[in-house]
N, C-alpha and C positions, 0 to 999 in steps of 0.2 A: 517388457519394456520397464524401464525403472523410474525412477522420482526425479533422477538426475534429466532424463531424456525426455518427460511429459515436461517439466518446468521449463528447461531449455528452448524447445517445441515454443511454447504457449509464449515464452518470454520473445522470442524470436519473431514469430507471428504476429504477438500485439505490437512490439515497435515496426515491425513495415505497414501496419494499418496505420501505428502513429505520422508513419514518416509520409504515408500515401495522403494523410489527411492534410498534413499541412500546404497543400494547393489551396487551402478553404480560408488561409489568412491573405488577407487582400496586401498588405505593405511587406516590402521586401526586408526590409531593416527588424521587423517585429518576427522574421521566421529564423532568424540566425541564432537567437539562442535554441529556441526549442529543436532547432534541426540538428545542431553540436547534439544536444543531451539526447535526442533521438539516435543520430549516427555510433555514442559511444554506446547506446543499448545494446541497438543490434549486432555493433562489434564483440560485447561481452555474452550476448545468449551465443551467439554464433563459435565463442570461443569454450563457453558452458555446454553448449553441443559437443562439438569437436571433442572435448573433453570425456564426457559422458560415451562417445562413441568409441573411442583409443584405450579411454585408462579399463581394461576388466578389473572383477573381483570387488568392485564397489558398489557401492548403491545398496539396495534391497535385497536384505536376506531371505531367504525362504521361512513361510510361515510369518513373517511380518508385514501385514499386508498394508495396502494404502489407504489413511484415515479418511475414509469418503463420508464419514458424518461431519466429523470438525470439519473438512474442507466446506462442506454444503452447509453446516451452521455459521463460516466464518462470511461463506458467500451472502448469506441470509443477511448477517450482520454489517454487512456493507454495501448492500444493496438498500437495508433500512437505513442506513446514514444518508445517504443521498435523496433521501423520500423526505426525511424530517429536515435535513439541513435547511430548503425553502422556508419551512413553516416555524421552527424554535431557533435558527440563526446558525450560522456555520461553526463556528466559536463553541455556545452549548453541545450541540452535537457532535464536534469535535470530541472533547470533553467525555462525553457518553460516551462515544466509540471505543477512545482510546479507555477508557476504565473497562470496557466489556470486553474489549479482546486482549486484556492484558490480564484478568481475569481467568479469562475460557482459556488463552495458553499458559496458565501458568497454574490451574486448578489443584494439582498433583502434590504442589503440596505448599499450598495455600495456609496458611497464619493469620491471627488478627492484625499482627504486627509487617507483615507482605501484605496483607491486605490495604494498612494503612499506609505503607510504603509508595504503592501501586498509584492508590488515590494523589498522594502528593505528588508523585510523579508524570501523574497525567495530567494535574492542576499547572506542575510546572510549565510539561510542554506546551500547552495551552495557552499558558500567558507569553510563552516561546512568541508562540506564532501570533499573538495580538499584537506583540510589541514591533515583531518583525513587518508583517503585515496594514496594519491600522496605522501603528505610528512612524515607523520609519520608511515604508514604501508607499504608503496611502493608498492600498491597492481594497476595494470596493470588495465585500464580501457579503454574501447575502447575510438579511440581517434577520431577526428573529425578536425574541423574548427580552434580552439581554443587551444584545450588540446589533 
């Protein structure tokens, strides 16, 4: 099985648990966006399968196997965002995330000056999402150290 067909799978999988879950929102008016951005998931893994299933000669060469470290360091890594986000604030830990995993995938051939690149770019996104968030949606985020 290839890379095309476990992500397909997985992408697949979690939006019908996504879509199974939304019985769990009590107001009908608050389930119509997340049910559109749910429905076009499933529609794309589904199409990502399909894909994956028709097109041969793609995907995974032989002898290049599937990075099951980086995947289980990246799982590690996102699985800690969500543990500290409670406690140093969503925003910082944002922040850290997005500098660690931008880091661990792009290691190969890392610079002071990508490095510094990296950092700014995560600082950007970051204030992305404040401005989007905090100021113009006033949407509650856990708070922390900072915010």
């Amino acid at each position: 099985m290839n890379k095309e067909l476990v992500v397909a799978l997985v992408c697949l999988v979690g939006s019908l648990g996504l879509y199974l879950s939304l019985g769990t929102i009590s107001e009908e008016t608050a389930r119509i966006f997340p049910r559109v951005v749910i429905v076009v998931m499933i529609v794309l893994s589904a199409l990502l399968l399909l894909q994956g299933l028709l097109v041969k000669g793609r995907g995974q060469k032989k002898g290049n196997p599937f990075p099951w470290g980086r995947f289980f360091v990246l799982l590690g890594i996102i699985i800690g965002y969500f543990v500290v986000m409670q406690s140093i604030g969503f925003y910082v830990s944002a922040f850290i995330f997005f500098v660690g995993v931008s880091f661990l995938l792009g290691r190969s051939d890392l610079t002071p000056a990508k490095g510094a690149s990296r950092i700014f770019q995560s600082a950007l996104f970051t204030g992305v999402l404040f401005v989007l968030f905090k100021v113009l949606l006033k949407v509650q985020t856990p708070t922390g150290l900072l915010f």
